[in-house]
Backbone as a chain_set.jsonl record, in Angstrom:
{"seq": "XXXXXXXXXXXXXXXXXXXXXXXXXXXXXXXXXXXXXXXXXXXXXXXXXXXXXXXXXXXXXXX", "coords": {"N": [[-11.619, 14.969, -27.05], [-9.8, 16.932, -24.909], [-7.021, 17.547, -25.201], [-5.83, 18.318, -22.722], [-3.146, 18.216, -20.227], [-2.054, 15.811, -18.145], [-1.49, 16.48, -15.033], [1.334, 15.697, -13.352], [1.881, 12.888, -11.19], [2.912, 14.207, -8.268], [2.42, 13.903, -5.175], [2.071, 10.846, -5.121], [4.278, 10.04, -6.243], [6.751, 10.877, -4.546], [5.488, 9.409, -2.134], [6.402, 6.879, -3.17], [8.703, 7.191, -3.775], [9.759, 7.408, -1.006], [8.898, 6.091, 1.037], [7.932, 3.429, 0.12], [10.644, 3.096, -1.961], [12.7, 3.606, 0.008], [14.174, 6.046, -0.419], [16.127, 8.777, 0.071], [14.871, 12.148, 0.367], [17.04, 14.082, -0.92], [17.933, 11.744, -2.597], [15.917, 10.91, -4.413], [15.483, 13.894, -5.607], [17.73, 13.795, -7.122], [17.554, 11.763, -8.924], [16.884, 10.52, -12.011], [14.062, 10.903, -14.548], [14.235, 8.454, -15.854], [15.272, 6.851, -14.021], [14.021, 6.966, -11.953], [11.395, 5.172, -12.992], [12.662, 2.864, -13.335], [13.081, 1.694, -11.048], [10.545, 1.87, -9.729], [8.964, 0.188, -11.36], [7.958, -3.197, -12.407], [9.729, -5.976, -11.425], [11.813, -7.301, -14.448], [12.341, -10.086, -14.553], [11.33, -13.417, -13.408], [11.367, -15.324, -10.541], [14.35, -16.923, -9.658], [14.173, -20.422, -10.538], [14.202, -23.702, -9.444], [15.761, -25.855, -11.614], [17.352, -23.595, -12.458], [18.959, -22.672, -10.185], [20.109, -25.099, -9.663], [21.721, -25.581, -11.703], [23.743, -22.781, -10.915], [24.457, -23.726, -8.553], [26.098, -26.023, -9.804], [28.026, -24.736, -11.113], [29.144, -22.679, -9.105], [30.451, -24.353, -6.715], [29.892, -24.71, -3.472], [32.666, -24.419, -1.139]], "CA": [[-10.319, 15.049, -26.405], [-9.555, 18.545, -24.315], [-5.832, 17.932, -25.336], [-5.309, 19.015, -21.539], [-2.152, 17.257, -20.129], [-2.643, 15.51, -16.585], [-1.308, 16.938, -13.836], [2.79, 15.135, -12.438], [1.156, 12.886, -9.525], [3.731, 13.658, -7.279], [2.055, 13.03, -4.169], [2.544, 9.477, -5.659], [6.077, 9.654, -6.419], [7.006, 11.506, -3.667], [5.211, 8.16, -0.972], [6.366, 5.4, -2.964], [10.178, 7.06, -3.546], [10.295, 7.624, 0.734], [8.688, 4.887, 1.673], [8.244, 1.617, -0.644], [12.089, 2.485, -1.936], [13.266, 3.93, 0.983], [14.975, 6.835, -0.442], [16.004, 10.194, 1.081], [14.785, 13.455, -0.375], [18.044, 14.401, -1.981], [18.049, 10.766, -3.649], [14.941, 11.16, -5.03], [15.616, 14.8, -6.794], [18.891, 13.452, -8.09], [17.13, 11.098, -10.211], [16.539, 11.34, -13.419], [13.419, 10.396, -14.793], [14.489, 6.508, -16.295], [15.985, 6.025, -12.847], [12.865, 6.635, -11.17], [10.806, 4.717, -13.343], [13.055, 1.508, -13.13], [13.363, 1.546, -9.83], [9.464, 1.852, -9.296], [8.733, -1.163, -12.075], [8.306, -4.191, -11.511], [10.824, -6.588, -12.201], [11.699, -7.576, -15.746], [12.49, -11.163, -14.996], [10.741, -13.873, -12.908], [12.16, -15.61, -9.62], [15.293, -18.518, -10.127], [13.601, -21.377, -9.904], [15.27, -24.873, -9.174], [16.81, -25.732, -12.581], [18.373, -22.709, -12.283], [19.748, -22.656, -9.318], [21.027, -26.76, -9.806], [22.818, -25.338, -12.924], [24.648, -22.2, -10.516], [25.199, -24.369, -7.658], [26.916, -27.08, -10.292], [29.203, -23.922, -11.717], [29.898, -21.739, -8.725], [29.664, -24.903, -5.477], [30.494, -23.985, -1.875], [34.197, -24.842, -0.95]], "C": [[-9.982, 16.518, -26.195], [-8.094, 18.326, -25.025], [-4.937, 18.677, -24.032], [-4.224, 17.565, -21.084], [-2.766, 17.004, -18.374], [-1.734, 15.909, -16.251], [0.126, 15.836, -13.157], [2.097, 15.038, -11.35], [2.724, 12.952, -8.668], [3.584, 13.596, -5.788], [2.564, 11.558, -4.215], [3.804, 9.375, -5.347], [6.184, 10.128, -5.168], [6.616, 9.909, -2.319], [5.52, 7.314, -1.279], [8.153, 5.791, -3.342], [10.344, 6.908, -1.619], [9.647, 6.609, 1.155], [8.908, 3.727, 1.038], [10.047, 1.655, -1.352], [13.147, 3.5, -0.869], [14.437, 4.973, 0.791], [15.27, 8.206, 0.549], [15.369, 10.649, -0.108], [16.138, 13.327, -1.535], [18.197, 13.012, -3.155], [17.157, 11.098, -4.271], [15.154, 12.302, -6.258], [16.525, 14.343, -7.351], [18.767, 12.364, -8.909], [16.681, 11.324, -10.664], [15.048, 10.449, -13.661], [13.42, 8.385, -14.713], [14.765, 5.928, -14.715], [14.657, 6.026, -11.759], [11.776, 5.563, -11.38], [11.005, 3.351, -13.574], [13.046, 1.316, -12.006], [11.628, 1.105, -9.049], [8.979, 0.18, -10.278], [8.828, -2.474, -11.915], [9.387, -5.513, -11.928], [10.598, -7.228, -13.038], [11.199, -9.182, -15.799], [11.751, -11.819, -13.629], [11.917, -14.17, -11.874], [13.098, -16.781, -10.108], [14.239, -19.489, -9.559], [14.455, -22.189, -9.899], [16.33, -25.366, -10.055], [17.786, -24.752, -12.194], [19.688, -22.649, -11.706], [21.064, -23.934, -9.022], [22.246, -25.846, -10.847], [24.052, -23.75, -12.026], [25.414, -22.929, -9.782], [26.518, -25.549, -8.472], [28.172, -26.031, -10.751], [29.619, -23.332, -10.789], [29.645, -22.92, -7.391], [30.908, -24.169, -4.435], [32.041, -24.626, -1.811], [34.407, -24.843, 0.279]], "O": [[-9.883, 17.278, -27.159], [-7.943, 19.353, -25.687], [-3.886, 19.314, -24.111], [-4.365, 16.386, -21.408], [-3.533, 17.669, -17.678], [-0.806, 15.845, -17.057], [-0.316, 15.075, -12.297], [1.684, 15.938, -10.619], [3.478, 11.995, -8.494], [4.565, 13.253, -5.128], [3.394, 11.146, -3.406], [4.334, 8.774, -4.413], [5.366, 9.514, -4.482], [7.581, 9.468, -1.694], [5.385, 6.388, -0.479], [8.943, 4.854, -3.235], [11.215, 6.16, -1.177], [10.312, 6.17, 2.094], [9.889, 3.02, 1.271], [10.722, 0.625, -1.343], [14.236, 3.968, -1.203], [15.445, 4.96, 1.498], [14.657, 8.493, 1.577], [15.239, 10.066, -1.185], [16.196, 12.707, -2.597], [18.507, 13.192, -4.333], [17.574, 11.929, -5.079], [15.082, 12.024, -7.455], [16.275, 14.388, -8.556], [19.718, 11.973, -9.585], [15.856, 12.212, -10.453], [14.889, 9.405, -13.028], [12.929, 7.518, -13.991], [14.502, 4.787, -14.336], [14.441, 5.154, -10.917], [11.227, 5.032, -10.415], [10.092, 2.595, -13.908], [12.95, 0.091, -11.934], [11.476, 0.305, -8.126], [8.705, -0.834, -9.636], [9.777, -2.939, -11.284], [9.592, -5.685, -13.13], [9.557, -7.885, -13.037], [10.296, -9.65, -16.493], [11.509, -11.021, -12.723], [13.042, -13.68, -11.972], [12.639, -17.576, -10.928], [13.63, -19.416, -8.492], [15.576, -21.834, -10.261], [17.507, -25.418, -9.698], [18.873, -25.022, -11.684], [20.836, -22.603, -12.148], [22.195, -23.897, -8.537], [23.422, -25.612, -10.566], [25.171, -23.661, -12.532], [26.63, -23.034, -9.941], [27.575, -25.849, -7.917], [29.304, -26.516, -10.744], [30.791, -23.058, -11.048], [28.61, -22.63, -6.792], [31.98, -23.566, -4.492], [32.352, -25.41, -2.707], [35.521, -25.136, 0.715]]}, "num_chains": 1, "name": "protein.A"}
């Protein structure tokens, strides 16, 4: 183990903040680390499936 640190890809960051989340520049520097790294992640929780959705539609229905 060199103990050498890798190299901040920010090529990377830099194509998947401006394109895949469609930020500007200035958004981009004005986040902080965590905010970049949730934003890039993939989501915690799975999609609603049908239960689910039976049990919103029964608590919040159309009017």
């Amino acid at each position: 183990m060199s103990g050498a640190a890798e190299p901040f890809p920010w090529d990377e960051v830099l194509h998947l903040a401006l394109s895949r989340l469609r930020w500007s520049p200035d958004a981009l520097w004005r986040a902080t680390p965590r905010e970049l790294a949730l934003a890039l992640a993939p989501p915690a929780r799975t999609a609603l499936e049908r239960p689910g959705l039976d049990v919103l539609m029964r608590m919040f229905p159309d009017r």
